[in-house]
TIDO-447647 format. One line per 4 residues: number of its first residue (from 1); for each residue x, y, z of N, C-alpha, C. Coordinates in steps of 0.05 Angstrom, whole numbers. Each point is the difference from the previous one (the first is absolute). Example, Ala and Ser with C-alpha at 12.3 -4.5 7.8 and 13.67 -1.06 7.14 Angstrom:
1	264 -114 156 -18 24 0 18 24 0 ~ -7 21 -14 16 24 1 -15 22 14;
This chain:
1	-3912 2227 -2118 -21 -17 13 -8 12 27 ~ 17 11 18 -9 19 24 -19 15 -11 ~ -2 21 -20 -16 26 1 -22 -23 -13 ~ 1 -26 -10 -40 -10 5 -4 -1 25;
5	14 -10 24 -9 -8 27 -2 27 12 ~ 16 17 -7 -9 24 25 -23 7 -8 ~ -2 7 -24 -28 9 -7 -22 -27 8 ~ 2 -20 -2 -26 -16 4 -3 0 30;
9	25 3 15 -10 2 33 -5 23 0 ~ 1 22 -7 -5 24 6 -33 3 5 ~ -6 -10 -20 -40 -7 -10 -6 -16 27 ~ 7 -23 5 -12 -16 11 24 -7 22;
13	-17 -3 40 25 -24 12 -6 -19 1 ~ 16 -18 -10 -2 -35 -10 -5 -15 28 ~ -10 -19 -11 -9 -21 26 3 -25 3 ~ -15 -19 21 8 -21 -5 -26 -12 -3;
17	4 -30 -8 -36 -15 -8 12 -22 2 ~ -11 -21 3 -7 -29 -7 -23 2 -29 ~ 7 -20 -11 -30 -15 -21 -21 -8 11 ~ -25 6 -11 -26 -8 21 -6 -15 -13;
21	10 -34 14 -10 -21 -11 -28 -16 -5 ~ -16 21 17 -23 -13 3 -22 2 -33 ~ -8 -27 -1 -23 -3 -18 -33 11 7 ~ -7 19 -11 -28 12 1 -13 -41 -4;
25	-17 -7 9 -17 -12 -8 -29 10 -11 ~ -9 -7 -27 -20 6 -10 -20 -19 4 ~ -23 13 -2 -17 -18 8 -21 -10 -28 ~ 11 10 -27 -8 -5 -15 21 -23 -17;
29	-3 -15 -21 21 -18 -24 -2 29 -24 ~ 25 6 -3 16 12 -21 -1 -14 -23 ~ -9 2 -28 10 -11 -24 8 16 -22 ~ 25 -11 -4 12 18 -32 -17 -13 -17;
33	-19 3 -22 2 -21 -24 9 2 -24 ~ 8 -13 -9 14 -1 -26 24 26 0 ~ 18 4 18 11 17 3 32 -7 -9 ~ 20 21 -14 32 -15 -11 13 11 32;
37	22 -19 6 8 1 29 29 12 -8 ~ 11 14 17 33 3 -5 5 -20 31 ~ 10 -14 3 -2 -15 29 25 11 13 ~ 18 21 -11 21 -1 -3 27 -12 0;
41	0 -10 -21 18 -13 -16 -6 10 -36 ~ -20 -18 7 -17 -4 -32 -27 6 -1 ~ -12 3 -29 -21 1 -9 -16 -26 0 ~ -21 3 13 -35 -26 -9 -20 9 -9;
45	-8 -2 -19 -18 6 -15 -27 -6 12 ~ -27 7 1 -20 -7 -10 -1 -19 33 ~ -4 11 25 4 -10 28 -18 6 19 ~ -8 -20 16 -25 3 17 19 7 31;
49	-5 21 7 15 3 31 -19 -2 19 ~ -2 -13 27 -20 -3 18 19 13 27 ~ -17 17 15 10 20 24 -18 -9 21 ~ 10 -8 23 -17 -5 14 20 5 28;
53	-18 11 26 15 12 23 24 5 -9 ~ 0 21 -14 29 15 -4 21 -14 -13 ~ -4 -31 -5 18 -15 -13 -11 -3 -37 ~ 27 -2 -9 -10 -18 -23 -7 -32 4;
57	-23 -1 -15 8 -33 10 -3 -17 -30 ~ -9 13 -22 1 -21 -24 14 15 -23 ~ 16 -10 -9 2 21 -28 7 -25 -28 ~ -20 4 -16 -1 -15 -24 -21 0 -18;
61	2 -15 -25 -10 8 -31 -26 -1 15 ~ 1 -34 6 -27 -18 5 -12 7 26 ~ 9 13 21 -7 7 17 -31 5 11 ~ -31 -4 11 -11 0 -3 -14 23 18;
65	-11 24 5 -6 19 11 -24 -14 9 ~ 12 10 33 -28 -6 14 -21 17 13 ~ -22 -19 -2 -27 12 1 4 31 22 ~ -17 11 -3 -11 33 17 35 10 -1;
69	16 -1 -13 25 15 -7 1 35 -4 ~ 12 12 5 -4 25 -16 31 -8 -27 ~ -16 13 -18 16 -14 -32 4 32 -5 ~ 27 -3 -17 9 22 -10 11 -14 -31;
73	-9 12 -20 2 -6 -24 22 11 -11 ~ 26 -14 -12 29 -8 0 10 10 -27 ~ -23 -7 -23 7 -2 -30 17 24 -7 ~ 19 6 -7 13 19 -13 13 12 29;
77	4 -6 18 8 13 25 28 -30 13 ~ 21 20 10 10 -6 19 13 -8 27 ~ -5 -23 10 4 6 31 34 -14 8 ~ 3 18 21 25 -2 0 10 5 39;
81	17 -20 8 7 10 33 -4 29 11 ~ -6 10 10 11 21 11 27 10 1 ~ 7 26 -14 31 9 -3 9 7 28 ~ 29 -2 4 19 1 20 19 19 -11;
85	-4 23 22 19 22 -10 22 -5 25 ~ 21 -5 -7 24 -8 14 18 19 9 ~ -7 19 -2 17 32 10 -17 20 5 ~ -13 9 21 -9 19 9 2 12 35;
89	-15 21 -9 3 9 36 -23 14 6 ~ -7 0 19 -28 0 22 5 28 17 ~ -17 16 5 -3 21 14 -19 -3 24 ~ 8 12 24 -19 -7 16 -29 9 3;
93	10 27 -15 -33 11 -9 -12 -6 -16 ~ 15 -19 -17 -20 6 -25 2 -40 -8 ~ 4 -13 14 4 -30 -6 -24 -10 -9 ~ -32 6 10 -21 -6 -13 -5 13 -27;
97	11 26 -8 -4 10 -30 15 -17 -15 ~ 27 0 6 19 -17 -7 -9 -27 -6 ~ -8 -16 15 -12 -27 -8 -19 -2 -6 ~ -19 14 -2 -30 1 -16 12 14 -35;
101	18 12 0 5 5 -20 12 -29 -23 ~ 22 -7 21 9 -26 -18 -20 -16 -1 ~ -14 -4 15 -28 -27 -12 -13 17 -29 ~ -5 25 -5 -13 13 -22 11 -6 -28;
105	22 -6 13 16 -9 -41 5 -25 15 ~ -11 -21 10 14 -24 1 13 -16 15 ~ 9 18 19 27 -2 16 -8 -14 28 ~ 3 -31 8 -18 -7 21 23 -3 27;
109	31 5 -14 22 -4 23 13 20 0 ~ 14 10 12 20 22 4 29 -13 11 ~ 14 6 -7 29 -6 20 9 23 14 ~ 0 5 13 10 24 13 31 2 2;
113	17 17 -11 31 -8 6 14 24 14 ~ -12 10 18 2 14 30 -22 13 10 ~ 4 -2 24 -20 11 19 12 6 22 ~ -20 7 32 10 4 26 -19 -25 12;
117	2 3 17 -9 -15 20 -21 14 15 ~ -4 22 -5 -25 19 5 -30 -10 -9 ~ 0 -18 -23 -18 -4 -19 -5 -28 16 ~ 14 -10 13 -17 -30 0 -29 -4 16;
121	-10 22 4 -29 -2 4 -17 -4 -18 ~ 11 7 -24 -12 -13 -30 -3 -29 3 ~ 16 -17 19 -16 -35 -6 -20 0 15 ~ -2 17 27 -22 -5 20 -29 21 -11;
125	8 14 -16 -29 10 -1 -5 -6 -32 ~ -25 1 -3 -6 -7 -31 2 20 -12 ~ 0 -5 -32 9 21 -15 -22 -16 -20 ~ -24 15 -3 -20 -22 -25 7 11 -19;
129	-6 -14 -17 4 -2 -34 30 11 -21 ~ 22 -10 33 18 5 -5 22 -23 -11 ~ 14 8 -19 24 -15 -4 13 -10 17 ~ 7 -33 -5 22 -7 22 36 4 -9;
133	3 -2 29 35 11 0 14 -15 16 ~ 26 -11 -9 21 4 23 20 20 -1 ~ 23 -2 25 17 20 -4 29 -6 3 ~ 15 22 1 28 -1 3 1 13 35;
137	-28 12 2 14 10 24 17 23 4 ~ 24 2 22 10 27 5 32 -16 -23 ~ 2 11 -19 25 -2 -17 30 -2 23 ~ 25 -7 -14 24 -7 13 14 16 -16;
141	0 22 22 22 12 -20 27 11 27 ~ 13 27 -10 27 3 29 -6 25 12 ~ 10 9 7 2 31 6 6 24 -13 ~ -25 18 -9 12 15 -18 -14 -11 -26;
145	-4 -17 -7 -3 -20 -18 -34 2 -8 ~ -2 -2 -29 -32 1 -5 -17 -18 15 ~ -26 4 3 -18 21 6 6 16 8 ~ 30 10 24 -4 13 30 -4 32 -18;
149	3 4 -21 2 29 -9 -29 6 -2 ~ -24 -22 -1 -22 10 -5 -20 11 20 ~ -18 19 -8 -12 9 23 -29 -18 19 ~ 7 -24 7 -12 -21 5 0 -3 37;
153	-5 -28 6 2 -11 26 34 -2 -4 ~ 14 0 28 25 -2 5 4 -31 -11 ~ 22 -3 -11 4 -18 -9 23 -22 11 ~ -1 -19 14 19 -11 8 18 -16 -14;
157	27 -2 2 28 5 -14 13 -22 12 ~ 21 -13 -17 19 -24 2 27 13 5 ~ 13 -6 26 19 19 -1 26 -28 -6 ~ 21 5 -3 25 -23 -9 -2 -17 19;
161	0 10 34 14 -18 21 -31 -13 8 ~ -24 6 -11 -32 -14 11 4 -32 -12 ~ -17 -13 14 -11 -26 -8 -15 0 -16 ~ 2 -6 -26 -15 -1 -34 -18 -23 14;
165	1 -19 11 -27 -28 12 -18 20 16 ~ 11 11 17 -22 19 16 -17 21 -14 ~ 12 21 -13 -11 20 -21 -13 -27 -21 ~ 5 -14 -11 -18 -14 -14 -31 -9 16;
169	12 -18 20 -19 -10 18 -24 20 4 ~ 3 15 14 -7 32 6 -28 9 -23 ~ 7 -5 -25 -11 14 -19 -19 -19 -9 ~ 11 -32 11 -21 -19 -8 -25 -4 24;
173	12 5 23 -18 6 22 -25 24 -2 ~ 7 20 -13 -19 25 -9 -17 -4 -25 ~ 9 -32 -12 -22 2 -27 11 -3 -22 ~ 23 -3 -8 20 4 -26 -6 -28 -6;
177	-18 1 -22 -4 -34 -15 32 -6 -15 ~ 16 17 -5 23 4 -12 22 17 0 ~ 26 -1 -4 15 24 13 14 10 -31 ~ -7 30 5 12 12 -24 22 16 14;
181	26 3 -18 25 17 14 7 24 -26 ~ 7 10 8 6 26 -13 33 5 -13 ~ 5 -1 -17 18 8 -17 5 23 -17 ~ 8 18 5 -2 30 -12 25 14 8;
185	19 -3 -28 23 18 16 7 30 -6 ~ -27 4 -5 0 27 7 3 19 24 ~ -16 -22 23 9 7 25 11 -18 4 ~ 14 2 33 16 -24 14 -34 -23 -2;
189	21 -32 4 -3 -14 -13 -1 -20 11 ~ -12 -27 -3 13 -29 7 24 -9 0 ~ 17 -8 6 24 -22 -1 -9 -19 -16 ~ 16 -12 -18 -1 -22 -12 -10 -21 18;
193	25 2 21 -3 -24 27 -32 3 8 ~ -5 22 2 -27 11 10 -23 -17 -10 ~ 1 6 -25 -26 -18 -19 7 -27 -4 ~ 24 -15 1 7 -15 1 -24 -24 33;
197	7 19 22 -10 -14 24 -29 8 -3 ~ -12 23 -2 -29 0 -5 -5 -20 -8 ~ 6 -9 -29 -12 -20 -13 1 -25 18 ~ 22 -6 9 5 -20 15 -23 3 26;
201	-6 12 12 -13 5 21 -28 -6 -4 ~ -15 15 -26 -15 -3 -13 -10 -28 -11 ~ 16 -11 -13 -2 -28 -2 -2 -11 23 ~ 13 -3 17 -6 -19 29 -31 1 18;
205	-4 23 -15 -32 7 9 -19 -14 -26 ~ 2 -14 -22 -2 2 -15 -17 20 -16 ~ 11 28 -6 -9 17 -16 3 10 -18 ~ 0 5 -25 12 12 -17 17 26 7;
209	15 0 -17 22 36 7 1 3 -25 ~ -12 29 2 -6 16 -27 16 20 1 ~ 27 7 -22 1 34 -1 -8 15 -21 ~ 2 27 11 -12 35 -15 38 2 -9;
213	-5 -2 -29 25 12 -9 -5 21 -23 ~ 14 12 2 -12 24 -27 21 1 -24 ~ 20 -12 5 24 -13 -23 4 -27 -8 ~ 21 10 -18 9 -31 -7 19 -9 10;
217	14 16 14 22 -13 16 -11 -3 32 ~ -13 18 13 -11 -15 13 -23 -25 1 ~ -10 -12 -27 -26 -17 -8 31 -24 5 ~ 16 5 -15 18 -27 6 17 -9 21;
221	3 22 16 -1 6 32 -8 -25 13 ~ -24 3 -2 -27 -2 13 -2 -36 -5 ~ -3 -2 -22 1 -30 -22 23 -22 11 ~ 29 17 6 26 -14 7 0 -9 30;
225	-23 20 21 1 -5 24 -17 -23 4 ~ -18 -5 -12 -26 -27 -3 -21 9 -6 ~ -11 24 10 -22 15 -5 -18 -19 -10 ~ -32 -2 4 -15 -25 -17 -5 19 -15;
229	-6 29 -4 -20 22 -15 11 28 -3 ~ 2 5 -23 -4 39 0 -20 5 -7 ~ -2 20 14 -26 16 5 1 32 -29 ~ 21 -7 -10 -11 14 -26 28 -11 -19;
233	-9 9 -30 19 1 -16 29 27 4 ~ 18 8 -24 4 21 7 2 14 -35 ~ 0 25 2 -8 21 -22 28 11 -7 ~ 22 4 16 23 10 11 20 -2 -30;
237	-5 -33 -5 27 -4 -25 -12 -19 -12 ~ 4 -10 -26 -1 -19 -17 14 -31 7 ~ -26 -15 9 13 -24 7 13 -15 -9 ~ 25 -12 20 19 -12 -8 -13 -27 -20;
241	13 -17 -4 -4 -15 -17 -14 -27 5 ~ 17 -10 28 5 -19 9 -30 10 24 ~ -8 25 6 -15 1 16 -28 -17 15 ~ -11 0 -18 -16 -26 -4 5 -28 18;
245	15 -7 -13 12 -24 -3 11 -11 33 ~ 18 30 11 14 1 20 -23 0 26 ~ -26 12 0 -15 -5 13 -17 -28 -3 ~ -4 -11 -18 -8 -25 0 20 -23 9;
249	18 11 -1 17 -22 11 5 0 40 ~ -9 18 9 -11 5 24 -27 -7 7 ~ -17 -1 -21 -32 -18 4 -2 28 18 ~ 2 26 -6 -26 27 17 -24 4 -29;
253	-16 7 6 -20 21 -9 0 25 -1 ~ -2 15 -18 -6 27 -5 -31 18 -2 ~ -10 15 17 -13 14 -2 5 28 -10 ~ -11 6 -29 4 19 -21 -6 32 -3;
257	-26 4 17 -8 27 -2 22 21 -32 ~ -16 -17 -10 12 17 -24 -17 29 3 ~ -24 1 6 -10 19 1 13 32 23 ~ 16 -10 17 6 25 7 29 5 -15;
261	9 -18 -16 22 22 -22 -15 15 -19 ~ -32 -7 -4 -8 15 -23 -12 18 19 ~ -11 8 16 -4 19 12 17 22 11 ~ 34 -7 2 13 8 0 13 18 -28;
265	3 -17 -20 8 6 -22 -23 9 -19 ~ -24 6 15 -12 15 -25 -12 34 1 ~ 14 8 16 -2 24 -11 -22 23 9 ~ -2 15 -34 -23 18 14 -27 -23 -34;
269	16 -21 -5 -19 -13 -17 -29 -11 2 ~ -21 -7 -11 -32 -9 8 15 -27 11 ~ -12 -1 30 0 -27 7 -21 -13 -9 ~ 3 -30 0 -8 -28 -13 -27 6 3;
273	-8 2 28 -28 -7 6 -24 19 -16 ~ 22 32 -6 -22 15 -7 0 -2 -37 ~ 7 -27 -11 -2 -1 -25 -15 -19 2 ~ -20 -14 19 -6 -21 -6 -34 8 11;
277	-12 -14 -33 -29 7 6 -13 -16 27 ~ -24 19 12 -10 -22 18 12 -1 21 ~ 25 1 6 17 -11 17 -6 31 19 ~ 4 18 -6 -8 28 16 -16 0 20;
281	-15 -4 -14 -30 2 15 -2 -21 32 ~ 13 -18 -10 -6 -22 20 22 1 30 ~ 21 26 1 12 11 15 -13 9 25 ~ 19 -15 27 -15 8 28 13 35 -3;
285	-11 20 20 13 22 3 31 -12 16 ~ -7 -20 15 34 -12 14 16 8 -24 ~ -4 -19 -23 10 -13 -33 17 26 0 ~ -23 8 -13 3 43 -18 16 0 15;
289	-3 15 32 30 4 15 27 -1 -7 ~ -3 -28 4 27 -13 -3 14 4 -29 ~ -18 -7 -22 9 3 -21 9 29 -15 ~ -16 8 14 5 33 -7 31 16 5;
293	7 -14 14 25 3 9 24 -2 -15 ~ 15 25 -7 20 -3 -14 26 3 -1 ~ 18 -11 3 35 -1 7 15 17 -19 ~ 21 20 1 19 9 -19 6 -34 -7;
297	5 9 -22 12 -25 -20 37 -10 13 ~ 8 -29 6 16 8 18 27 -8 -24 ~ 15 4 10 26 3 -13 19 -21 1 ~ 6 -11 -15 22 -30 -12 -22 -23 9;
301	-27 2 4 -14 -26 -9 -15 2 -19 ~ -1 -29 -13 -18 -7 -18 -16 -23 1 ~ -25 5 -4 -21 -24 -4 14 -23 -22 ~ 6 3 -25 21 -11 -15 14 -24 17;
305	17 12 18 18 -14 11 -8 -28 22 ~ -28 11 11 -15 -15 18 -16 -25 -21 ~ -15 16 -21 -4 -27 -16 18 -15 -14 ~ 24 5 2 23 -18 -5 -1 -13 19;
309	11 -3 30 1 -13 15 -24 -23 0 ~ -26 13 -1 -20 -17 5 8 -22 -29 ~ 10 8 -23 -7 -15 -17 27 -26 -3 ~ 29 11 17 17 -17 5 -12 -23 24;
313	-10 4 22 -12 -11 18 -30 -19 -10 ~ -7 9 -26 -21 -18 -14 16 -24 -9 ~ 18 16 -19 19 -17 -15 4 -22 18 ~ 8 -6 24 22 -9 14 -25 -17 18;
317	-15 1 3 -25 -17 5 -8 13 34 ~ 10 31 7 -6 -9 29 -25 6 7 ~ -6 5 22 -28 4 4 -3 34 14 ~ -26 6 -26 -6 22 -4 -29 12 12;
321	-2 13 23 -20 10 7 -8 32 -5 ~ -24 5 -2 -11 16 -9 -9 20 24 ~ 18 29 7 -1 13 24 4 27 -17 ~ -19 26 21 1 22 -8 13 15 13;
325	7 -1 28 3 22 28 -19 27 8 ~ -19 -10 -16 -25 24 15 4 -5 24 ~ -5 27 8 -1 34 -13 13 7 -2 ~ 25 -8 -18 13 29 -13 -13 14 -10;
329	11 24 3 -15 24 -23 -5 -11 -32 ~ -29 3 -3 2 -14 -37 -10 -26 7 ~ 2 -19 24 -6 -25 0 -16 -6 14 ~ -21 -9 2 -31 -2 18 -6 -31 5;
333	-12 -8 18 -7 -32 5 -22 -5 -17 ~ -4 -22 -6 -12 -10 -23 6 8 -28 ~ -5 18 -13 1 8 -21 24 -2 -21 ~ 22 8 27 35 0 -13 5 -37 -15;
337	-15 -20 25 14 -17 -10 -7 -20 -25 ~ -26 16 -13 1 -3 -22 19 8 -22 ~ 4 23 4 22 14 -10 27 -15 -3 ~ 0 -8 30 42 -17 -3 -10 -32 -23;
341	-29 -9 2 1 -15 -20 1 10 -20 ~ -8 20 -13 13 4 -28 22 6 -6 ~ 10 14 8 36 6 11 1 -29 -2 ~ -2 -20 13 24 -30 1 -4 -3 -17;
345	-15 0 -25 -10 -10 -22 13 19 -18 ~ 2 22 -4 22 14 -7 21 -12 -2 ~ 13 -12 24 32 -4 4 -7 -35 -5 ~ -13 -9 -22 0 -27 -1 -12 -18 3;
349	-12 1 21 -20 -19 10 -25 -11 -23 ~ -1 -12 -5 -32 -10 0 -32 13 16 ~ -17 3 -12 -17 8 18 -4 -17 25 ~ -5 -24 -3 -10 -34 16 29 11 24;
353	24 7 -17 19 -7 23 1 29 16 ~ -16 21 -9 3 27 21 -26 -8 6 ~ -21 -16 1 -19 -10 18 6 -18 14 ~ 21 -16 -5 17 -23 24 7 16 23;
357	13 17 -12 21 24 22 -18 14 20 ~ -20 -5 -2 -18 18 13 -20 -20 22 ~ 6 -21 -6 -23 -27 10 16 -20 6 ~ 0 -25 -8 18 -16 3 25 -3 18;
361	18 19 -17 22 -1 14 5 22 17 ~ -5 15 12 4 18 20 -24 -22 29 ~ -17 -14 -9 -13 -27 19 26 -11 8 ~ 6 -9 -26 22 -24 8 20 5 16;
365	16 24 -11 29 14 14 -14 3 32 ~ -14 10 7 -9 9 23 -23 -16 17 ~ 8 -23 -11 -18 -18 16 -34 6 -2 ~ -7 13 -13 -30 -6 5 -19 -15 -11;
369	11 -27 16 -7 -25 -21 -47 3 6 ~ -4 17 6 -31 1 -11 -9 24 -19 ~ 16 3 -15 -12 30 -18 25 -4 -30 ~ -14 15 -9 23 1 -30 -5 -16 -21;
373	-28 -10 6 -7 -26 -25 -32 -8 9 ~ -7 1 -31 -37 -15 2 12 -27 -3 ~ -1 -11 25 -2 -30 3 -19 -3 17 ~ -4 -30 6 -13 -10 26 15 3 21;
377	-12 11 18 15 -5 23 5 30 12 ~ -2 18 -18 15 29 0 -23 21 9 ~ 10 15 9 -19 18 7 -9 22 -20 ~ -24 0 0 -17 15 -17 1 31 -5;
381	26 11 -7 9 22 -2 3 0 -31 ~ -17 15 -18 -8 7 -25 2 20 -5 ~ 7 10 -35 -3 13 -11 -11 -14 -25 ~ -27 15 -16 -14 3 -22 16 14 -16;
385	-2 4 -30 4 14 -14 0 2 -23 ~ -15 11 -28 -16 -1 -18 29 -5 -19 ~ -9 -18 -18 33 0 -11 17 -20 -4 ~ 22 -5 -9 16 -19 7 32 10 5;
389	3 8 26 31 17 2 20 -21 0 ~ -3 -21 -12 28 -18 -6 5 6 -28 ~ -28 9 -18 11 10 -13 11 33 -12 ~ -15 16 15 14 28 2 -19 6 36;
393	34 11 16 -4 3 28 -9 18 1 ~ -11 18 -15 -16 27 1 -31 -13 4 ~ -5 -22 -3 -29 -9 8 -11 0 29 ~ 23 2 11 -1 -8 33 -15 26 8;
397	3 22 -18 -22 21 9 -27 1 -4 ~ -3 -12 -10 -39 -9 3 -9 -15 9 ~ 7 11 28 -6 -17 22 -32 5 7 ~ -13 -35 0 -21 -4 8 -13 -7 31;
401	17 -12 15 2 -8 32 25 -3 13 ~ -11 5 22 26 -4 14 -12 -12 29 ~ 15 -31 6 -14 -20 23 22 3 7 ~ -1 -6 38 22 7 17 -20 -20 16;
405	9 -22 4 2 -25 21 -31 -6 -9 ~ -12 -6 -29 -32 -2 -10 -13 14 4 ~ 7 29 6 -24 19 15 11 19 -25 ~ -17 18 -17 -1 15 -26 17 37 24;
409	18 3 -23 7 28 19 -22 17 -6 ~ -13 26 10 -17 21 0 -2 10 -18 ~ 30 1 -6 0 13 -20 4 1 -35 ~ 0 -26 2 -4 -20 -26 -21 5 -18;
413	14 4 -21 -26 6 -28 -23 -22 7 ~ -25 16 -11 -20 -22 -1 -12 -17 -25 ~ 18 5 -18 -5 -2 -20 -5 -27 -11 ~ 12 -25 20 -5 -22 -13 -28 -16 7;
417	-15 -4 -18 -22 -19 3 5 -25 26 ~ -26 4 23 9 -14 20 -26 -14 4 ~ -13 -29 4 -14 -11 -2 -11 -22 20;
């Protein structure tokens, strides 16, 4: 799991962000008509959606579209929240390609799960037609200890005899909507006690504490200390049995990036994207970049073993979000996290429920009680799409629009009849 992070900091130095909560107000009324909704949860058939200043404000059969509306015609098309990629990372050069990219397949949130504190000029100045984000901020890790090996901003370190309230505090003062800690014993490392008080610290702030584990013995590490979240599966060994189970009985969440074991584990093989018609073409040069990028195949992991985990952790009811860690090499914003939906769906899932993972519940886990669902009340962050990907998630690629707070992104097909 190190040689993904050195290489992804290598590309890019991570930053920090807040989410830009602000609603565009439009000055026009939005209507879906007759459009099937994924609200995320479930499917509605045959649905009138009304958009108005950036909000949703009606959604139903009978619903009545009002007069001088701009209407977008629904029949055979899907609309669905805006996806939430729950594992990525931000460059300071390139944070506008980066988030104009994820709005292009869909993508209207980002989670950022490290950064610096260099970047928080990203809340004060605008970034248009960009994806919103929050972050993790500058990561908790020790001395010696990952990131510090990467060639990045200096990274500040938890030493044994420091105040874990202060170093927490600290990181919440610079912007950290959440604190992620680092577990890797590949290098020196956390203390048990260590992650143990983060969390605690963390909590008193009330924030989530997320860790980066790249095993399975450190994933249960992590799980035993309180941890609410890992920040990935692991590829390493064939999950225990009870795995599942043992994290649900802790009530954490898992964020899956199944996609960087397959980028890892595949080789000198055709990657995904270049088997898929259509899908080429619609590549930023950012995309190509990124994806172009290829890893020696690495050694004692397997993709196998990661969709086991995901599918013990299905089994076991916990809650499953849908995260890529772009930019790794092989893994690009927007585009990948279509990808980890087919992958979850691979390891089990339901289509509906690797469209939950992606909407819904990465809202819920993370508080963002205005996004993650076409309801009333919610903010008008859309995705179109020709098709019905609840019932094959490969539809989610014919993508027709993409709304970010009721305002249409730039770069959104034009293809749907608008009236």
């Amino acid at each position: 799991m190190r040689a993904i992070a050195v290489l992804c900091f290598a590309i890019v130095s991570l930053q920090s962000a807040q989410a830009q909560q602000t609603v565009t107000s439009g000055q026009t009324t939005l209507a879906f008509h007759d459009v099937d909704v994924f609200d995320g949860t479930r499917m509605n058939r045959h649905v009138n959606v009304i958009v108005e200043a950036g909000m949703i404000r009606h959604v139903g059969a009978s619903v009545p579209i009002p007069p001088q509306s701009t209407v977008i015609e629904g029949d055979g098309y899907t609309l669905l929240p805006g996806l939430i990629d729950s594992h990525t990372h931000l460059g300071e050069k390139l944070v506008p390609e980066f988030l104009r990219d994820a709005l292009d397949f869909g993508v209207t949130t980002e989670l950022e799960m490290g950064g610096s504190a260099a970047s928080l000029r990203v809340r004060r100045d605008s970034c248009r037609d960009c994806a919103n984000f929050l972050t993790a901020g500058t990561v908790v890790t020790v001395p010696g200890g990952h990131p510090t090996e990467m060639p990045a901003t200096p990274q500040p370190t938890l030493s044994p005899t420091d105040d874990v309230q202060a170093f927490v505090d600290k990181r919440i003062l610079e912007g950290s909507d959440y604190i992620k800690l680092i577990d890797e014993h590949q290098l020196p490392t956390l203390s048990t006690s260590q992650i143990e008080n983060i969390v605690v610290a963390a909590h008193r702030r009330n924030k989530l504490a997320i860790a980066h584990i790249g095993s399975q013995k450190e994933a249960m590490e992590c799980i035993e200390a309180g941890v609410d979240a890992l920040a990935h599966v692991f590829a390493d060994s064939q999950p225990a049995a009870d795995f599942g189970r043992r994290v649900a009985e802790h009530h954490a969440f898992v964020i899956t990036t199944l996609t960087v074991f397959e980028s890892l584990t595949a080789g000198s093989e055709p990657r995904w994207w270049q088997k898929e018609e259509g899908l080429s073409a619609r590549l930023t040069p950012t995309m190509r970049n990124m994806l172009g990028i290829r890893l020696p195949k690495a050694a004692g992991l397997h993709l196998a073993f990661a969709e086991q985990a995901v599918a013990r952790l299905h089994e076991a009811g916990v809650s499953i979000l849908a995260g890529t860690d772009s930019p790794v090499p092989g893994i690009a914003h927007g585009v990948s996290l279509h990808r980890e939906l087919e992958l979850l769906v691979e390891s089990g899932l339901s289509p509906s429920e690797a469209l939950t993972a992606t909407t819904f519940t990465p809202a819920r886990e993370f508080g963002l009680h205005d996004r993650g669902r076409v309801a009333e009340g919610f903010r008008a962050d859309l995705l179109l799409v020709k098709g019905d990907p609840t019932s094959d998630i490969r539809a989610l690629h014919g993508i027709e629009g993409v709304w970010l707070g009721g305002e249409r992104h730039s770069a959104s097909p034009e293809g749907q009849t608008e009236h």
